[in-house]
N, C-alpha and C positions, 0 to 999 in steps of 0.2 A: 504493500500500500504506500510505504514511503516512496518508493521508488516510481511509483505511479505519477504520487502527489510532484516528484522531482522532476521526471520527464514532460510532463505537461506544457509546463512553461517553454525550456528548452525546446521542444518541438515547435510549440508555437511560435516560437524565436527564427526557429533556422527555415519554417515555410514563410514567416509574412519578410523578413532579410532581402529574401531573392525580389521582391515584387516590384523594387524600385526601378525608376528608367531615367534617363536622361530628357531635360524639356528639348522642344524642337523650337528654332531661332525664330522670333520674333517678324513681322512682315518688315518689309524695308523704312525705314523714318521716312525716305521720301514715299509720299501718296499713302501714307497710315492713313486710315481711319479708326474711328471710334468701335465701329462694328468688326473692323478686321484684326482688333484686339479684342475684344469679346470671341472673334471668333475661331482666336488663336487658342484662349483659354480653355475652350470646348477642344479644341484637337489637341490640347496636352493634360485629358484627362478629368477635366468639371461633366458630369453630366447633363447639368442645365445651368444658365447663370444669366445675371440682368445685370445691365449699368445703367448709370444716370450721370450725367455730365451735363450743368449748368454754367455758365457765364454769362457774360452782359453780350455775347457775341452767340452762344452755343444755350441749345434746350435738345440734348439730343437722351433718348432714352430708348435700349432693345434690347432683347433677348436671343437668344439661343440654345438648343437643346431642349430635356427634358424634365418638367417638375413633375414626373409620376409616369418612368421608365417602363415599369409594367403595361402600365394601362396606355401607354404615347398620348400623355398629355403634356403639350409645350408649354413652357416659361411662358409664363405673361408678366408686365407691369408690372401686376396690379397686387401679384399674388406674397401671403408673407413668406416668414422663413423665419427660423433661429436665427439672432444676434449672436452667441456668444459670448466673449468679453467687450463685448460693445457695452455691454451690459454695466459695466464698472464705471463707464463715463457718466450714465443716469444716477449711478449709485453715489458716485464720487462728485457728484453737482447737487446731488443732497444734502452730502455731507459741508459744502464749501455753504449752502444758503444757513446749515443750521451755525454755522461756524460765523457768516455775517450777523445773524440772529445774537451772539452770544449764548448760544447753547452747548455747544463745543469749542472748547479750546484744542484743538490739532496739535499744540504742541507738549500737552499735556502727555503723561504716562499713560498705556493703558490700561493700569491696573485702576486708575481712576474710575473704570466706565466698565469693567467683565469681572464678571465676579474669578473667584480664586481656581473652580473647578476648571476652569479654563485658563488662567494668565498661569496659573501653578505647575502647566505641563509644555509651557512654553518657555524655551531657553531664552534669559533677558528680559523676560518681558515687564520689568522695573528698570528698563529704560528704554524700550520701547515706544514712540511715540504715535500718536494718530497720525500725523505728518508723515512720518516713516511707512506707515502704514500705506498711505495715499500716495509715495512716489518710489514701491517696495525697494527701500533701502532698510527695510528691517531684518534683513540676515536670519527670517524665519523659511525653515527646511517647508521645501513644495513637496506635496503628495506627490503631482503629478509626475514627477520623475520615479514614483517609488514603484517598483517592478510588481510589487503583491498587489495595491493597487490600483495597476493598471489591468491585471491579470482579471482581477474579484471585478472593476466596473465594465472595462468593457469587452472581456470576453466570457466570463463565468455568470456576470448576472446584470446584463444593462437592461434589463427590462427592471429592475430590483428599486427600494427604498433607497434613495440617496441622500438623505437630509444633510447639511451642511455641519453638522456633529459628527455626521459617521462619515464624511470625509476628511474631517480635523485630526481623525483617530490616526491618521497615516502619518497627522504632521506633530502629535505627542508626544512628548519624550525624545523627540531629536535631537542632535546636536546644532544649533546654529552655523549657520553659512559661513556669517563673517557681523565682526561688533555691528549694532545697530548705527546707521547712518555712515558706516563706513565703504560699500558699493552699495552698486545695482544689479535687484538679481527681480526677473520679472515671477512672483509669484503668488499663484489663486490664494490661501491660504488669508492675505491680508486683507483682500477685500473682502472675504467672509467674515472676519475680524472687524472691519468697518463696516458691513451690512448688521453684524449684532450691538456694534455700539448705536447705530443709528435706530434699530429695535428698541431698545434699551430708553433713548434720549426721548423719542417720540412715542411712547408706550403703546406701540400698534408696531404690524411690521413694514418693514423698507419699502414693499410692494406698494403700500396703500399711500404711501411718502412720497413714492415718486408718481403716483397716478394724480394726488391731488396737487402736487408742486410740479409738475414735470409736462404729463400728460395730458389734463385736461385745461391747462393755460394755453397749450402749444396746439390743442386741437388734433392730436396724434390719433385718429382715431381707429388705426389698425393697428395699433400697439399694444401688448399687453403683456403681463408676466405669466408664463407658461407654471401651472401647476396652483398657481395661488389668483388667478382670472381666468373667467372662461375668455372660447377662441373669440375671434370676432372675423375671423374670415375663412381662405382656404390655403392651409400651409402645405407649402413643397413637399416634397421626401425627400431624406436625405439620404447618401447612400455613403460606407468604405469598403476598402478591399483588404481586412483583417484575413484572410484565409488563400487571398489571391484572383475570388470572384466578388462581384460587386454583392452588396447585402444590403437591404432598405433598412435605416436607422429612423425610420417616423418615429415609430414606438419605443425604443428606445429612451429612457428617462434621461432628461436634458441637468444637464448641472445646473444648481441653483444656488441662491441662498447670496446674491450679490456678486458673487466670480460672473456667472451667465446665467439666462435662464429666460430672458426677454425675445419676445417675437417680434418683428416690424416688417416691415415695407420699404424700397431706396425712394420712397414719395416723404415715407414720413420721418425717415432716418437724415435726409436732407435739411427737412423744417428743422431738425431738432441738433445738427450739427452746427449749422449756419447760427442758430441762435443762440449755442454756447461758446464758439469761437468770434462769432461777428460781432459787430457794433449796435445790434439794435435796442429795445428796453428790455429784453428777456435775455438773460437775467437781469435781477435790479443793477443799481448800480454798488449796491455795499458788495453784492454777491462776486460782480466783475470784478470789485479790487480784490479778494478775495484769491482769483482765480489770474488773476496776474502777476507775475513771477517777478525774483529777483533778477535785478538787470543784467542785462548781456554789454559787457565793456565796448564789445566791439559795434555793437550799435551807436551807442553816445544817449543821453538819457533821455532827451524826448521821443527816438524810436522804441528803447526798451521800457518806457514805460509804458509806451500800445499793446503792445504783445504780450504774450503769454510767456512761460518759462521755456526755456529752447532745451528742454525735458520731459521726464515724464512728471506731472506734476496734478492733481484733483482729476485723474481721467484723463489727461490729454498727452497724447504722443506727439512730437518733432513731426514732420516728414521733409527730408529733400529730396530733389534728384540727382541732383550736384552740388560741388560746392559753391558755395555763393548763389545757387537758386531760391528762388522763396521758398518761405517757410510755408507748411503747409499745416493744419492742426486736427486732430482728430483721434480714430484710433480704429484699431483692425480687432474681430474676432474667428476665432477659432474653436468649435468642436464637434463633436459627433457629426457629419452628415452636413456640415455649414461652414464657409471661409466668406467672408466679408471685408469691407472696409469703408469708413466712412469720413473723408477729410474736408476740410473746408482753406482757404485761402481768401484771409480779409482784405486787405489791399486792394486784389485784384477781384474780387467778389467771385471766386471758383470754388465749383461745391461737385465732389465726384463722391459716389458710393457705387460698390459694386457689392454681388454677392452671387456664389456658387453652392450649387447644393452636396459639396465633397469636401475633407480636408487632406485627404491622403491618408487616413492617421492610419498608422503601422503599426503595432507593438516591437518594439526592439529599436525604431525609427528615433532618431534625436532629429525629427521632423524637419531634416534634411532640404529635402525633396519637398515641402510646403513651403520653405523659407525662401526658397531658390522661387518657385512660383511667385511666392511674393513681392520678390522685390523685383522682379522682370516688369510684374504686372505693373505693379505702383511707376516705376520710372519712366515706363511708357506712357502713361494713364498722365503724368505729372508736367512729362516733357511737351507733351502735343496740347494738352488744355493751356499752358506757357507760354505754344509757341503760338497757338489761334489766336492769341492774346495781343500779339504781335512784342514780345516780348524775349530776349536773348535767355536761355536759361545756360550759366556758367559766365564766364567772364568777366563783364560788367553790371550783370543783373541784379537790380535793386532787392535787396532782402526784406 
């Protein structure tokens, strides 16, 4: 039986290994289009996916492929899908309004805000801060790398109880990364940590937080939290190739609890991007200072005081294409059955979200092969919304 219990993994290790392939190159930069990178993304493996690309020059939105591979139902618009850790930037724009509010201090320890059964099995976490938290430089150990738990979720029991306790259990008694605030290490673990102090602060959960502060100011109305809302429309399928052949992940229980767990639309993922990197009254304005970062030297102090943090900082990721390209602000999710991305560009008022119904995800995979997709995709996606713009990106390009 041990021996059993042994080989399992191992085997499942050395079948999903072989599955990887190399992406096929990009269409030419001259005469790209919008569509012929969408359509690139379908020939290197998405089964179905949608983009949306706005500017003051471009409203171009298509699909390709299949949301419901069985039955040959194509991607529309219109249709949702799993966010992922998209999910952290609602959760993390929460956390930044109660922190305008004076309800949270961020810089506070978190033993201020979780009770002991929880900070007592986390290394450091008396110095630990919410801030650390929100730009995971807390040097707390990610499940997600842990081999039992990738084994038990998504090959032994993804249809199973996932509650955001019984994924904490992997991250218990670990050893810490590295002292708190000393790197960066991107891991779920914290935002779960921030979705229970915002539990906690707000005496309801983060779902009903972000529906009342988030959702229904912004008019999101295909948005919802998977598990804790009913649907409100009709969700993709999502599909991996754990075994070598594709598998439908619909049913599959979505991670939750503030890492991911949110559903949307690139209509309403737009609305809701543009409004927390742009300039308009959503958020207030205690909330924007909040959410704007310490300055970047090389700007000079009236451009960094416009922008955000040129980090990961309350939800929001960097993006370039190059160096000296504009900064672009938002953030990408990733899991079961779903690869996304949702960035915005204030200056030039550029709003791209894309999203597929696959991640690649492998067991054994140090998601390789999803990161390589990613950042093809993005640079492309970055470089041509830049150049429509009429705009140099590298060189002289105003940041």
């Amino acid at each position: 039986m041990c021996g059993q219990k042994f080989l399992l993994p191992v085997c499942l290790l050395l079948v999903v290994c072989g599955c990887r392939s190399a992406l096929t190159p990009l269409p030419p930069e001259e005469g790209r289009t919008y569509q012929s990178i969408l359509d690139w993304s379908h020939q290197n493996g998405m089964p179905g996916a949608v983009l949306l690309v706005e500017t003051p020059k471009t409203n171009f939105i298509g699909c390709v492929g299949w949301a419901d591979k069985k039955r040959k139902v194509p991607f529309r618009p219109d249709q949702e899908f799993r966010i992922g850790s998209l999910t952290k930037t609602f959760v993390s724009l929460v956390a930044a309004e109660m922190e305008a509010e004076g309800k949270l201090d961020a810089d506070a320890v978190i033993t201020n805000y979780l009770p002991a059964t929880v900070t007592g099995r986390i290394a450091n976490s008396d110095r630990i801060t919410v801030r650390e938290l929100l730009r995971h430089t807390s040097g707390i150990y990610n499940f997600e790398w842990n081999k039992s738990y990738a084994i038990h979720r998504w090959i032994l029991n993804p249809h199973g109880d996932w509650p955001p306790e019984r994924m904490l259990k992997y991250t218990y008694d670990q050893p810490a990364n590295f002292p708190p605030g000393q790197e960066f290490n991107y891991s779920d673990p914290n935002l779960l940590l921030v979705a229970m102090i915002v539990d906690r602060l707000a005496g309801q959960d983060h779902a009903k937080e972000i529906r009342r502060r988030i959702l229904d100011p912004l008019e999101l109305t295909n948005t919802y939290y998977e598990l804790k809302e009913p649907s409100r429309g009709e969700r993709v399928h999502g599909y991996e190739r754990p075994f070598g052949f594709w598998e439908d992940t619909y049913d599959w229980t979505p991670v939750t609890g503030g890492a991911a767990g949110m559903v949307s639309t690139v209509s309403d993922l737009a609305v809701f991007i543009r409004a927390m990197t742009g300039t308009n009254g959503f958020p207030n304005e205690a909330t924007r200072k909040v959410l704007k970062g310490e300055p970047d030297t090389k700007l000079g102090a009236e451009a960094a005081a416009a922008r955000f943090m040129v980090r990961y900082d309350f939800g929001i990721q960097p993006l370039q294409a190059s160096t000296n390209a504009p900064w672009f602000y938002g953030h990408r999710g990733v899991t079961a059955g779903c690869m996304c991305l949702a960035f915005h560009q204030p200056e030039r008022d550029i709003t791209i979200v894309y999203a597929g119904n696959s991640a690649n995800l492998q067991l054994g995979d140090t998601l390789s092969r999803t990161y390589a997709f990613y950042h093809a995709l993005e640079k492309a996606l970055l470089e041509k919304t830049v150049k429509d713009m009429g705009k140099q990106v590298g060189g002289n390009a105003i940041r």
